[in-house]
Every structure is written in structure tokens, then in C-alpha cells.
N, C-alpha and C positions, 0 to 999 in steps of 0.2 A: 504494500500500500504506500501511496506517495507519504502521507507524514509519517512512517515509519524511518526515513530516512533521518540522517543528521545532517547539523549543520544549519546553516541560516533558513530558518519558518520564512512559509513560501507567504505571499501574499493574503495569499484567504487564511492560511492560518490565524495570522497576524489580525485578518478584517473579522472572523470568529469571534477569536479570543476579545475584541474589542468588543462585541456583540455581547457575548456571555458575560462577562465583566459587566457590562450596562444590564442587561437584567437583573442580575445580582444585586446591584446593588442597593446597598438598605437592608433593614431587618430580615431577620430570617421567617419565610413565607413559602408555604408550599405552591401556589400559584406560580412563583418565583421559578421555583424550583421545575415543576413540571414545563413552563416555558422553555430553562436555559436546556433540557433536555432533548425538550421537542426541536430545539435549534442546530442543536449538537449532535444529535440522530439524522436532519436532513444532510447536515455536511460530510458526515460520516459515510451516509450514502450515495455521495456523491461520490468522494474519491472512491470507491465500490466500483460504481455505476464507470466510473473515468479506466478502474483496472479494470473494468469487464470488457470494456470496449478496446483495450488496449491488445487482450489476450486473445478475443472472439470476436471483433470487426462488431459491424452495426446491423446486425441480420437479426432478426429473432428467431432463437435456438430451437424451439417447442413452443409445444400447443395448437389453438387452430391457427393462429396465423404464422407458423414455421414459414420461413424465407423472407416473411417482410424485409426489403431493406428500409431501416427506422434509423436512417442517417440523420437522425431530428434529435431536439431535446422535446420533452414530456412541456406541455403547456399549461400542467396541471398536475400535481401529484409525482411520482416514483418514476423514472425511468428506468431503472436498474429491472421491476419485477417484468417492466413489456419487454427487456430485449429477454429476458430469458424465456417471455412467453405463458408463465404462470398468473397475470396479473388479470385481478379477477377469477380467478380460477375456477367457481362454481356455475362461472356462465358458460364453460366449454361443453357439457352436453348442450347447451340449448343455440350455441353457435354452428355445432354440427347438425341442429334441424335447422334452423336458419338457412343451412349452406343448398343441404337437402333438395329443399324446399324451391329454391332457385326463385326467388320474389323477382316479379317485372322490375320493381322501384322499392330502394331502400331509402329512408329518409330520415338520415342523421340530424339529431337535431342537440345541440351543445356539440359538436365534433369537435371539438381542440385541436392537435395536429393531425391529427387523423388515421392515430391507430384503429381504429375499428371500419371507419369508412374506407377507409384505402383495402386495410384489411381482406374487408369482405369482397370488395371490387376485386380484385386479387384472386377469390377463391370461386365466384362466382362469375363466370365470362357474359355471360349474359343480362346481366342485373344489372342498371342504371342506378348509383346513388346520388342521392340530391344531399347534399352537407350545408348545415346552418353553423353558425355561428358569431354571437354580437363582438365576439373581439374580432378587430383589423388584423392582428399578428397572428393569431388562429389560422382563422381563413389562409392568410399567406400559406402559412407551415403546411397546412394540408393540400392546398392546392399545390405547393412544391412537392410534399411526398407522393401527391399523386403522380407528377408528372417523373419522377425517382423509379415508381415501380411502372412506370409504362402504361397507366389505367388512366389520363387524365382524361381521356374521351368521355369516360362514362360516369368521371367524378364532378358533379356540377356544385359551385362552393355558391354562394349566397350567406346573408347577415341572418336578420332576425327574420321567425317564422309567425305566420298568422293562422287561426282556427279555420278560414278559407283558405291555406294552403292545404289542409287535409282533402279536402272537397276531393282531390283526386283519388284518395283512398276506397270513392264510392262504384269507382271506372278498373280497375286495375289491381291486383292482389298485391298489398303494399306490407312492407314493417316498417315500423315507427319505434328507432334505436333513438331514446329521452336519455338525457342525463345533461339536466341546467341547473345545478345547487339549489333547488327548492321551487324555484319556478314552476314546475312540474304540476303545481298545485291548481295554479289558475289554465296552463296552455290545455291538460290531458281533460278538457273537459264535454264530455259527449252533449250536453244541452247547445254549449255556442260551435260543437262542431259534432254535430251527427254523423259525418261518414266514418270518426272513429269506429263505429260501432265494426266495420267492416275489416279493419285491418287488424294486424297481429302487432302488438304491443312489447317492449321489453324497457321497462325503465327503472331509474335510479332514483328509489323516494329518498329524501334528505329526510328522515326520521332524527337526527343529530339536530335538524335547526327545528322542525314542527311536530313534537312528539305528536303518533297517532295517522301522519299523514299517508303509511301507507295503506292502512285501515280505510281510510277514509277515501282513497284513489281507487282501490282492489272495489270496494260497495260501490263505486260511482259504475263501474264495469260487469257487474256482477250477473246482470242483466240479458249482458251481450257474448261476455266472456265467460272461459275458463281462465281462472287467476289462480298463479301458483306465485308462491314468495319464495325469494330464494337470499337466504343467510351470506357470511363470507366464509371465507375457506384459504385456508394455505397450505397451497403444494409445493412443497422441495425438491420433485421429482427427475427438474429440466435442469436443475443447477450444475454447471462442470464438474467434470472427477478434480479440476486443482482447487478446488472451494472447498473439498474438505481438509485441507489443511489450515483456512481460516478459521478464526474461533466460531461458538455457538453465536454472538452478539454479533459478526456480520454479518455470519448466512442469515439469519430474520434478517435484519437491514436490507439483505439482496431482495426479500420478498414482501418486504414492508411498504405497503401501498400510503401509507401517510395519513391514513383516516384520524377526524378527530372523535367517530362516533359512528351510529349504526346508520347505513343507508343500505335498507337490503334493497335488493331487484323485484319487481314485479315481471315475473312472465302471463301477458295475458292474449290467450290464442282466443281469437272470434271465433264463436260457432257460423257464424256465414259458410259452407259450404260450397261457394260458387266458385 
């Protein structure tokens, strides 16, 4: 690992310890405490995430999306668990019905850089995905990753999404891959957007910011859908054979998605039959 070295602390060392230092300081506080950690843990896996890529190039190792080249950084959360392919881990049977499945139109909607849209373009030749996203840098990243893995054809990036964008959901057997940190609440709503009811759902309820909320998303669909919830999970299974020589507290780091709290997944598949 690079600050295993000696000798002069590299720069980020330096801007860290500056970091931690200022949290610190003052009384002694467990809030304190659990920050300078949480701060110390992202850097941590960072130089990780910097040996992984140094030893195993920018491909991801495993999982459903084995070969992505994810020449990117994370625009959100871990890098280190997507290049090994485990990140998320519990949604991999339900990406290999996904794949199955072969949807005319996928419709990423939060896509960050574009591990999942690209991804799936990727796995799926046939599937047009439409990718949303309110950050400017997002969008870029992804619209760059697509054009990286040779899928830029069929990846169409776009900003913010509207309840009439679903409208196509009611033409076209669609998924609707959510995950906007809590947004979720007011966009997945079947009254201001009825052709919901039609498409196949997998989203990301922020239960960490709206206890209850994904109770409350799963009944709004209950009607239309099967809703299954799906927990977090971690698999070690894709990690190198030289990562067992790192301690017990990296290899978690390699597969530590950053969560502050519970945001399980809703899978909910439309009974529509058509």
C-alpha cells in the first residue's frame, strides 16, 4: 500500500491528517469520533482502490458486469467494490433476469458514471438505455464510459427525469433502474405517472434519510406488482488471490460500499403480461 512506505507523507497524507486533526478537535465526542473514522476508512480505501488498479488494470474482475472497462472514478460511493464486481452484491441474481429478459428500453434514472447503464448496454446488445442524471459531471462520466466500452449508440444520457417520461413504459416493455438518495419518494409515483404500473421496477429506497419509505413505495405498487425487498450483502468471493495477504480491515475496505445506513432495493416485477 502506498503509505506503507517511508519517508516524506505524500500529499493526501498530509491533507488527511489535516482533516482528522480538525475533526478532533475539542472534547472528546463520539460523533467526533465516528466522523474522523468515516474519513479515515474513505482514504484508506482509496489507496486500496489506487493498489487494485495498479495490480488489475480498470476492468471489473466479477460479477454481472465482468469486463466492464470502468476507466472512471465512482461518482458516488466505493470504487474499489465495482472494479472487483461485488458491489451490491445481492442484486446479481436479479441482474441476470434483467439481462434474460433483454428489455427494448432501460431507463437509468440517478446513473452516476455509469456502472450499471453502461453495464447493462454491455450485456445486453439489443436494449437501448436512456440514462438520467441532475449532475453535469455524471452525465459526462457516463456518456464517456459509454463511449470507452463501445455502447455509446444505444446509451442516451439526459438531466432530470419527469413522470411523462415514463409514459413510454405504457408502448414498450421497459425497467426503471431508480436510485436518486430519497427522491424516489415523490418521482416512483403510479397516480402522476400511471404507465408505471406497466414496467419492471428495481430501486434504491433511502430508508437511512425516510425511515418506513420503502414500506411505503412497495404499498404504492402492491396493486400492480410483485415486490420483493432485497437487504445488503457482502461477497469476498471476486477478490485476488494477493489480497489475502492484506489484513482482515482492508479486505472489508475493498468491499465497503460507504453506506451511512439501510437503503434496501425494491424488486418490483409488473404483473402486465404483455
Amino acid at each position: 500500500m502506498e503509505n506503507d512506505q517511508t519517508g516524506t507523507p505524500s500529499a493526501l497524507a498530509e491533507a488527511v491528517t489535516r482533516d482528522v486533526l480538525a475533526i478532533l478537535d475539542g472534547p472528546a465526542d463520539n460523533q467526533r469520533l465516528e466522523q474522523a473514522l468515516r474519513h479515515l476508512s474513505k482514504w484508506r480505501a482509496r489507496l486500496i482502490e489506487n493498489t487494485l488498479t495498479a495490480r488489475e488494470g480498470r476492468k471489473v474482475l466479477s460479477g454481472p458486469f465482468k469486463g466492464l472497462n470502468y476507466d472512471t472514478r465512482a461518482t458516488e460511493g466505493a470504487g474499489a467494490a465495482r472494479l472487483i464486481g461485488c458491489y451490491e452484491a445481492s442484486l446479481a441474481p436479479v441482474f441476470e433476469t434483467i439481462v434474460a429478459r433483454a428489455y427494448p428500453v432501460v431507463m437509468d434514472v440517478g446513473c452516476a458514471e455509469g456502472y450499471y447503464a453502461v453495464g447493462l448496454a454491455r450485456r445486453m446488445p439489443d436494449t437501448r438505455v436512456v440514462a438520467y442524471d441532475t449532475d453535469p459531471a455524471a452525465r459526462a462520466a457516463c456518456a464517456d464510459l459509454a463511449k470507452r466500452n463501445d455502447v455509446a449508440a444505444r446509451v442516451d444520457v439526459h438531466g432530470t427525469v419527469a413522470h411523462a417520461d415514463f409514459a413510454r413504459c405504457a408502448d414498450e416493455k421497459t425497467l426503471i433502474l431508480c436510485d436518486i438518495e430519497g427522491a424516489e419518494a415523490a418521482l416512483l409515483d403510479p397516480v402522476s405517472a400511471p404507465a408505471l404500473a406497466h414496467a419492471d421496477i428495481l430501486v434504491e429506497v433511502h430508508d437511512c434519510f425516510a425511515p418506513g419509505l420503502s414500506a411505503q413505495i412497495g404499498a404504492r405498487f402492491a396493486a400492480t406488482h410483485d415486490v420483493q425487498s432485497i437487504g445488503r450483502a457482502i461477497d469476498m468471493s471476486g477478490l485476488p488471490d494477493w489480497m489475502e495477504n492484506l489484513s482482515d480491515l482492508d479486505r472489508l475496505l475493498t468491499v465497503w460500499e460507504w453506506r451511512m445506513g439501510p437503503t434496501p432495493w425494491l424488486w418490483m416485477q409488473s404483473r402486465d403480461v404483455r
